[in-house]
C-alpha positions as CSV (number, residue, x, y, z in Angstrom):
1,X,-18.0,-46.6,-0.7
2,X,-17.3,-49.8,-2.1
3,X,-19.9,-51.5,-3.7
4,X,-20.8,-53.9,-7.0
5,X,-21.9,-50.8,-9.4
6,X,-18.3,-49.7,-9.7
7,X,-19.9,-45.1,-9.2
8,X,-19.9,-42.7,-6.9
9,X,-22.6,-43.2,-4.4
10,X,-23.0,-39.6,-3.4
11,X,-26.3,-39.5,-1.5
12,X,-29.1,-36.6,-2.0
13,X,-32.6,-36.9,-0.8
14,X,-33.9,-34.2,-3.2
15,X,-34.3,-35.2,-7.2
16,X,-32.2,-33.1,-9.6
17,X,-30.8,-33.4,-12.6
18,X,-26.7,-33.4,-13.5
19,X,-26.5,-31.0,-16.6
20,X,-25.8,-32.3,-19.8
21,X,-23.1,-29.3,-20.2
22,X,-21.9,-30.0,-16.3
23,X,-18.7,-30.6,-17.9
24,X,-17.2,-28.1,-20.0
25,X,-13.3,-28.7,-21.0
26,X,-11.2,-26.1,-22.1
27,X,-9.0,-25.7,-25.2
28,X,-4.7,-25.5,-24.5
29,X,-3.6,-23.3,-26.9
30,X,0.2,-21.3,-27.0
31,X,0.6,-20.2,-30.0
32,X,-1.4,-16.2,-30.9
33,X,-2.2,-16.2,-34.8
34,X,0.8,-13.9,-34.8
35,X,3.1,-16.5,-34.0
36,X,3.6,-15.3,-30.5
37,X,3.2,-17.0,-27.4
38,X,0.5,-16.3,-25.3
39,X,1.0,-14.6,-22.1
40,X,1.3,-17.0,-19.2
41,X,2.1,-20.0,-21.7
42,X,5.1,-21.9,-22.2
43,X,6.5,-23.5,-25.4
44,X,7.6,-26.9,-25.6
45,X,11.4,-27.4,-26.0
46,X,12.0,-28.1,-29.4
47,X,15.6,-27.7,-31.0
48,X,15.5,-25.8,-34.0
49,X,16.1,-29.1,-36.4
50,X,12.9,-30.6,-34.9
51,X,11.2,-27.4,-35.5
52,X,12.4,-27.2,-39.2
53,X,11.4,-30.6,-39.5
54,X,8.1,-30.2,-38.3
55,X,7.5,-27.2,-40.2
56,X,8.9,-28.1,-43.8
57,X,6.5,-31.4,-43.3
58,X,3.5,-29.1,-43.2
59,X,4.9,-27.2,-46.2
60,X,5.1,-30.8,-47.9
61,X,2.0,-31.7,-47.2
62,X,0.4,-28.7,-48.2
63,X,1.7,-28.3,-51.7
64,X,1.1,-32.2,-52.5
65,X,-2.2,-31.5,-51.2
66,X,-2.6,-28.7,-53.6
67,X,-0.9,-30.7,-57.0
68,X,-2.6,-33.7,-56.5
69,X,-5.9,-32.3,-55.8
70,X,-5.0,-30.4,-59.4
71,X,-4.2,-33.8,-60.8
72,X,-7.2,-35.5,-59.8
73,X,-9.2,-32.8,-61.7
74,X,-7.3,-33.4,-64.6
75,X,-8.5,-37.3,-64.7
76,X,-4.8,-38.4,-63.3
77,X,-5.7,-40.1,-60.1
78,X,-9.3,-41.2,-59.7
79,X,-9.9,-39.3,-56.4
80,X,-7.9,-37.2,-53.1
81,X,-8.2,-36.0,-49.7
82,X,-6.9,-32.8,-48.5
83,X,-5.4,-32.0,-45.3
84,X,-5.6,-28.3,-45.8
85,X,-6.1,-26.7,-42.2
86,X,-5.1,-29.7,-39.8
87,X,-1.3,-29.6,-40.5
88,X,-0.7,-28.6,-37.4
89,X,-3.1,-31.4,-35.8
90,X,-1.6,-34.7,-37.4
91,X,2.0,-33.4,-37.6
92,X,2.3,-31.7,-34.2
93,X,1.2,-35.3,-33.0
94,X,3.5,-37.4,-35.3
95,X,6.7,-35.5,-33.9
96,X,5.8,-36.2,-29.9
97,X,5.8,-39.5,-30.7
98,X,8.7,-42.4,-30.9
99,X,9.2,-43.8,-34.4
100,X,7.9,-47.4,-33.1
101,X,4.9,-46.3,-31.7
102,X,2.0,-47.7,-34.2
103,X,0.3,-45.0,-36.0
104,X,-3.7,-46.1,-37.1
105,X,-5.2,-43.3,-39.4
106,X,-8.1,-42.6,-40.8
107,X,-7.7,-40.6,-44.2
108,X,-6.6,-37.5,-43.7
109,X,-2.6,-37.9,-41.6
110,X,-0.4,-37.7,-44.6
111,X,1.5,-35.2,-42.5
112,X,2.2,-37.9,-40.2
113,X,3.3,-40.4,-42.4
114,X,5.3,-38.1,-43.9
115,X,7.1,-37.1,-40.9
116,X,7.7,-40.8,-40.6
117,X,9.6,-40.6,-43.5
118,X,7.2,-41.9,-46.5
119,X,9.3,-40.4,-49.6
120,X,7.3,-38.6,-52.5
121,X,7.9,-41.5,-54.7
122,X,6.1,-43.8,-52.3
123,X,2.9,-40.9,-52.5
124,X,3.0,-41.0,-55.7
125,X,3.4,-44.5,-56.8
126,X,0.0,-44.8,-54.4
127,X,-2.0,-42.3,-55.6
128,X,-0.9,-44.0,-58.9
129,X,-1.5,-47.5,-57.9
130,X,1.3,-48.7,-60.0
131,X,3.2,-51.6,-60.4
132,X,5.4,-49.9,-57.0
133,X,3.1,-49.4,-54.7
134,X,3.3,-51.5,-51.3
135,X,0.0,-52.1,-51.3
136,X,0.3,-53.6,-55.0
137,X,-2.9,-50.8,-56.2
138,X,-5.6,-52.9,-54.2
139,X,-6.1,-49.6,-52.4
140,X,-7.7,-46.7,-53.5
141,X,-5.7,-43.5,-53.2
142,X,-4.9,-41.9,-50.0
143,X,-4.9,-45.2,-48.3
144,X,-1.9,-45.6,-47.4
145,X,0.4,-48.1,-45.1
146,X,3.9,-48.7,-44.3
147,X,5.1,-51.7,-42.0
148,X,8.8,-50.1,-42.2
149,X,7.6,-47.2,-40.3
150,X,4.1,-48.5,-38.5
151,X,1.8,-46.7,-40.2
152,X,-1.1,-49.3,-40.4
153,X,-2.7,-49.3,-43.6
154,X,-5.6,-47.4,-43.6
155,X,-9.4,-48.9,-44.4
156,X,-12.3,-46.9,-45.6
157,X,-14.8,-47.8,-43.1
158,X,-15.5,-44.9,-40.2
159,X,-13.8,-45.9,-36.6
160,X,-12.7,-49.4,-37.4
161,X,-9.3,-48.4,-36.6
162,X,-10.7,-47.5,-32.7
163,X,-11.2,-50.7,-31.5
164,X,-8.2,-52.2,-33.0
165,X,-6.0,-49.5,-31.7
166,X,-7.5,-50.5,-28.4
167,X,-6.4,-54.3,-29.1
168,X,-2.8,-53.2,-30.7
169,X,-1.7,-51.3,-27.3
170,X,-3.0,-54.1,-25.3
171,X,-0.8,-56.4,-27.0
172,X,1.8,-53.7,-27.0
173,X,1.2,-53.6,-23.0
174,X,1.6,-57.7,-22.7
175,X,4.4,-57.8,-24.5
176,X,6.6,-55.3,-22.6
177,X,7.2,-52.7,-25.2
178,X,7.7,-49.0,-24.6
179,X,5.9,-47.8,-27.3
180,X,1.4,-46.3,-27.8
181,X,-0.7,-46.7,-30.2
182,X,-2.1,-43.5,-31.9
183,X,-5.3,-44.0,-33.4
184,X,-6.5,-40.9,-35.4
185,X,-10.1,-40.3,-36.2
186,X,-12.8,-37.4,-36.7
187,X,-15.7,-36.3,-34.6
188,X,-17.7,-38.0,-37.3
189,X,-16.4,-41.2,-36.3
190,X,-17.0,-40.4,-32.8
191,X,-20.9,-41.2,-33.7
192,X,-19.9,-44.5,-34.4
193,X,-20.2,-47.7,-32.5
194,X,-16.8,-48.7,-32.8
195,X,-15.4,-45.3,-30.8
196,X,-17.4,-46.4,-27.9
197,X,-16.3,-50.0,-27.7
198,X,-12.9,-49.1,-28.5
199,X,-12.6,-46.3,-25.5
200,X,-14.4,-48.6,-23.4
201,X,-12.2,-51.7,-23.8
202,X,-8.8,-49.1,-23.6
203,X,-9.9,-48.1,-20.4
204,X,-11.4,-51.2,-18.9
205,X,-8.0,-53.3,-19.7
206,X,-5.6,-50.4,-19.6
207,X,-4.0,-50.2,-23.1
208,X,-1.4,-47.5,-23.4
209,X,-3.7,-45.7,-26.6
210,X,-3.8,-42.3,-27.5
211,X,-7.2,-41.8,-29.2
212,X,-6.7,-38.5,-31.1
213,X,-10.0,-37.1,-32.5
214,X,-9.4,-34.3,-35.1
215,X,-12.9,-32.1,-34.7
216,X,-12.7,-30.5,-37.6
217,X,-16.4,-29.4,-38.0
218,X,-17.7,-31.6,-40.4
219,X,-19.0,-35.3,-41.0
220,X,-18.4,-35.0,-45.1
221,X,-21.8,-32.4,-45.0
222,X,-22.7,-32.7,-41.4
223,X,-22.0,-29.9,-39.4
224,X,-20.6,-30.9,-35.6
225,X,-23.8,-29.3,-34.3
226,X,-26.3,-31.5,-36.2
227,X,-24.2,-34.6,-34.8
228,X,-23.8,-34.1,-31.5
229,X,-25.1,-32.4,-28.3
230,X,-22.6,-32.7,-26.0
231,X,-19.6,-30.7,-25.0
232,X,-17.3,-31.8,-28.4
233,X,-15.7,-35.6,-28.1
234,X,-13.2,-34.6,-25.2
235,X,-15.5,-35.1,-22.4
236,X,-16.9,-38.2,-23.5
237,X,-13.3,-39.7,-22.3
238,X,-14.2,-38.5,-18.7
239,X,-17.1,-40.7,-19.2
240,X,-15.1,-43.8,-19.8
241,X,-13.0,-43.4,-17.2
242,X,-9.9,-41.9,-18.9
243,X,-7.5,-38.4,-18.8
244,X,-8.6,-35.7,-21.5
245,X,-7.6,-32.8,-23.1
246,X,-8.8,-30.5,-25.8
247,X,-6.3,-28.5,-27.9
248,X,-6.1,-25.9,-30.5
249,X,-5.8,-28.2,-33.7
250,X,-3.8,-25.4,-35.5
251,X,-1.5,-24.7,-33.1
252,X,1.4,-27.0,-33.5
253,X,3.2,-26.4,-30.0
254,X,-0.1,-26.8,-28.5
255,X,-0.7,-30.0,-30.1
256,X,3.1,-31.3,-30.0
257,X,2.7,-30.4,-26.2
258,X,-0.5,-32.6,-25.4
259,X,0.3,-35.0,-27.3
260,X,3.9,-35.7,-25.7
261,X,2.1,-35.5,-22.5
262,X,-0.4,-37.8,-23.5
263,X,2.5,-40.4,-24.4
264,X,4.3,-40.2,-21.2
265,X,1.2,-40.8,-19.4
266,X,0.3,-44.0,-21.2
267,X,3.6,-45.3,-21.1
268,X,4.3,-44.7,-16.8
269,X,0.1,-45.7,-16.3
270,X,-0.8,-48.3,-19.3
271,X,-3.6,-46.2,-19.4
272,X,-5.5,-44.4,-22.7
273,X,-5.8,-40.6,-23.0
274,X,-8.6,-38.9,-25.5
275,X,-6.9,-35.9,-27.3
276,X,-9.6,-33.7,-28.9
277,X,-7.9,-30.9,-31.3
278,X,-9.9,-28.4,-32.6
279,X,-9.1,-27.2,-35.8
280,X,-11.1,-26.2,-39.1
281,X,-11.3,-28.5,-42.3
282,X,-10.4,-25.7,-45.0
283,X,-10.5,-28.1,-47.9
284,X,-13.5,-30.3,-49.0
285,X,-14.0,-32.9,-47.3
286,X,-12.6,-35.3,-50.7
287,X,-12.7,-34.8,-54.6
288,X,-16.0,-36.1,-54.4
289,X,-17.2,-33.4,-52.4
290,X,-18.5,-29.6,-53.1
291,X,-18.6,-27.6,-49.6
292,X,-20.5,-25.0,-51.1
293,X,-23.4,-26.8,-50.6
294,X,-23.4,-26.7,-47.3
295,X,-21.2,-23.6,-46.1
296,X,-20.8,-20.2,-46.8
297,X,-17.1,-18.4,-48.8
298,X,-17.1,-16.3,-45.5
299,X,-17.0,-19.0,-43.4
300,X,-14.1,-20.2,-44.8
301,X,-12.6,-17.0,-45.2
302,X,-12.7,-16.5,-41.3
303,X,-10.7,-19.5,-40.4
304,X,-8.4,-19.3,-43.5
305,X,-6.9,-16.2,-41.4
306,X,-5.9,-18.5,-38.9
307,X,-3.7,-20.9,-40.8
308,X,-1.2,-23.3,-39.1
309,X,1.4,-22.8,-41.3
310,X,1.2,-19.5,-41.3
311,X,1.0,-19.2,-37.5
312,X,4.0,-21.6,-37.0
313,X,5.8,-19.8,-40.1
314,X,5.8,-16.5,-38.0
315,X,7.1,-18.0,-34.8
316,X,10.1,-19.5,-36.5
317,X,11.0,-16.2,-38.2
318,X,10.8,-14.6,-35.5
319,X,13.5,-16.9,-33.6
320,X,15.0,-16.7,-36.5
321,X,15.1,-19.9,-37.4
322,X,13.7,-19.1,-40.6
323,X,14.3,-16.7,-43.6
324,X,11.2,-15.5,-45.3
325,X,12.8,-16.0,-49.0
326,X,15.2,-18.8,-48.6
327,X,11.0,-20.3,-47.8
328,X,9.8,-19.0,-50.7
329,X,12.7,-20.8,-53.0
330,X,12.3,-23.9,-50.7
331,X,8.6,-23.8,-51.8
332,X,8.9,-23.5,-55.5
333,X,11.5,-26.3,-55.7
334,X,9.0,-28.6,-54.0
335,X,6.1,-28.0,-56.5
336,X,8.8,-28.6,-59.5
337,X,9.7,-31.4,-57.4
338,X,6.2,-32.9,-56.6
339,X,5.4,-32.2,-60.7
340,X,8.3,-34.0,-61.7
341,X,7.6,-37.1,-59.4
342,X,3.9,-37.0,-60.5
343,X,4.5,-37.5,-64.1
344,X,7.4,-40.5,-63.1
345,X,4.8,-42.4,-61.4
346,X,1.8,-42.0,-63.8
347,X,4.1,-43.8,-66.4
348,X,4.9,-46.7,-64.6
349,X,2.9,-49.9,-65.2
350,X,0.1,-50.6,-63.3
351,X,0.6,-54.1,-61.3
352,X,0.4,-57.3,-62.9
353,X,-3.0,-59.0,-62.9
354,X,-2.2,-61.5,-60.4
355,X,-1.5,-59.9,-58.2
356,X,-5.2,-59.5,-57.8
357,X,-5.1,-63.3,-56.4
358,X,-1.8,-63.1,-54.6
359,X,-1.6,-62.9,-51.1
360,X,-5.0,-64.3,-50.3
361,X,-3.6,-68.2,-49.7
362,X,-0.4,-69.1,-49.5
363,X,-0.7,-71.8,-51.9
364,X,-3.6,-70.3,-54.7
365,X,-6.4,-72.9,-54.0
366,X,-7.6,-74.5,-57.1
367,X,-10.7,-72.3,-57.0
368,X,-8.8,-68.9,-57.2
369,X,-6.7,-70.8,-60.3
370,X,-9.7,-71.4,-62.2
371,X,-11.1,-67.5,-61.4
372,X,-8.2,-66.9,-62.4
373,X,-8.1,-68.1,-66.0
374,X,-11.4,-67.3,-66.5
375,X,-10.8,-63.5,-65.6
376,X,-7.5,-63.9,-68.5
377,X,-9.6,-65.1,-71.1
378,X,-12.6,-62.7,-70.6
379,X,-9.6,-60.1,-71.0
380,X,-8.7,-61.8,-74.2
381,X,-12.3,-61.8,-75.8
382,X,-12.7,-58.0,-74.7
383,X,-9.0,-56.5,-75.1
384,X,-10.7,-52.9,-76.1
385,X,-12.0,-52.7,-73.0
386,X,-8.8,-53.3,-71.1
387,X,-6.2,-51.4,-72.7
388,X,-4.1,-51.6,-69.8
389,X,-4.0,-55.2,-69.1
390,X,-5.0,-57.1,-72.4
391,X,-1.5,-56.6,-73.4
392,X,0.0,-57.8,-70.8
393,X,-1.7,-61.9,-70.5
């Protein structure tokens, strides 16, 4: 029936309520914890250098994870986030996509900006915010962003990204192109505002969008179940009008699957998909952060036995694809590697002051000029307390 309400008119001439669990949708997952493939599943065609790739970017990831969380503690950096458990999730994704498509993070998809190709030195001179750093150290660490490879610098704020994503894909539509926008986010985010006019707009003008939500468990403190009442984030995509799917967050093929799905669906419709992987944040949720407040060691314990790497380790051997201790040696040449780029970067200069006023005008209006100055010579009268800069005005 046709009619100015744009729903269903299903007529009933008794009162009863629709459940609030009506809707329950299930979790694609291919990969067994062993590394086999589950009976009646199918793997994704991947060639074995796509599969190494994929694999020695989780491997990356982890151990920079691991160092510069180390570092952090040791007063190097001022502060970290960990991606310890979701390897699977933001690299399985990264892979199914083309290298054009726009990636818009939150905070915790180093794996797929790595798989883009962001080089340790880049990390590092980040998480250093030195002189070399694209974003010139106005960022604080883990906020990365890289026009070379469209990874859209990240911003602190929770689900600003959604609605933009939403606007990038439109434009992407209107202009022709071939190419989504990813927009990655947590079930935390999910709670706010900006995830429902984001999905809303996506679906109402038809932007090719994948909104990826990584439910990881936790809103910093906040467990899933003290958040929401629903059936996870997936379903809340049916409710917009738009396809959905839930995966198994630390199942690689899974996610690589969906994901490449979820692409060739938004490309052949101009229509958004909400991806929903379900995975476990094994880390805190930053530096800042002490989970033991608010979880038990056997929690943790129980999902640390299902480990992506490790699950995506044993398939690969078993192809053989992968020896067990040319790994190994791979692995400790990365954290002499990551260790020697760590203590290059910390060296280098920080940026010039300055560039705390460039690239806000084209032309520095008088104003900024005289803030300017005034900033140099409060630097001058204080040089003890900028060691860093004083000798450098």
């Amino acid at each position: 029936m046709t009619n100015p309400n744009n729903a269903t008119i299903s007529t009933v001439h008794t009162a009863e309520f629709t459940s609030g669990h009506a809707l329950q949708i299930p979790t694609l997952r291919i990969l067994n914890d062993d590394g086999t493939i589950y009976e009646g599943a199918t793997a994704p065609e991947l060639s074995k250098e796509l599969a190494l790739k994929m694999y020695n970017t989780m491997t990356f990831i982890r151990v920079l994870d691991e160092r510069m969380l180390a570092a952090q503690r040791q007063g190097r950096i001022s502060f970290y986030m960990q991606c310890l458990g979701e390897e699977a999730a933001t690299i399985g994704s990264a892979a199914a996509l083309d290298d054009a498509d726009m990636i818009m993070a939150q905070y915790r998809e180093q794996g797929a900006l790595r798989y883009r190709g962001f080089t340790l030195e880049q990390f590092m001179n980040q998480l250093f915010s030195n002189e070399k750093d694209l974003g010139k150290g106005r960022q604080m660490p883990v906020h990365y962003g890289s026009k070379d490879i469209h990874y859209m610098t990240i911003s602190s704020p929770l689900a600003t990204q959604i609605p933009q994503a939403a606007g990038y894909a439109y434009a992407q539509k209107l202009r022709g192109l071939k190419n989504v926008t990813i927009c990655y986010f947590g079930e935390g985010a999910a709670s706010e505002g900006d995830f429902h006019a984001g999905l809303n707009m996506a679906a109402v003008h038809k932007a090719p969008v994948l909104f990826f939500c990584r439910n990881n468990g936790y809103a910093i403190s906040t467990p899933a179940n003290e958040q929401f009442k629903g059936d996870g984030i997936a379903c809340r995509g049916v409710g917009y009008g738009m396809k959905s799917i839930r995966v198994d967050g630390a199942d690689i093929l899974a996610v690589y699957q969906a994901t490449k799905m979820a692409r060739d669906y938004a490309l052949a419709t101009n229509e958004p998909v909400l991806i929903e992987s379900m995975a476990y944040r094994l880390g805190a949720h930053s530096s800042s952060d002490d989970p033991t407040g608010y979880r038990s060691k056997e929690e943790e314990e129980k999902w640390r036995k299902v480990d992506p790497i490790a699950r995506f380790r044993a398939y690969l051997v078993a192809k053989g694809w992968l020896d067990e201790d040319a790994d190994k040696a791979s692995l400790d040449a990365l954290r002499q590697e990551i260790l020697d780029a760590l203590k290059v970067a910390e060296k280098i200069q920080k940026p010039a002051l300055e560039e705390l006023f460039n690239d806000v005008y084209a032309e520095p209006i008088p104003e900024l000029q005289r803030q300017y100055e005034a900033l140099k010579e409060h630097i001058r009268k204080y040089p003890d307390a900028y060691p860093i800069t004083s000798g450098r005005i």
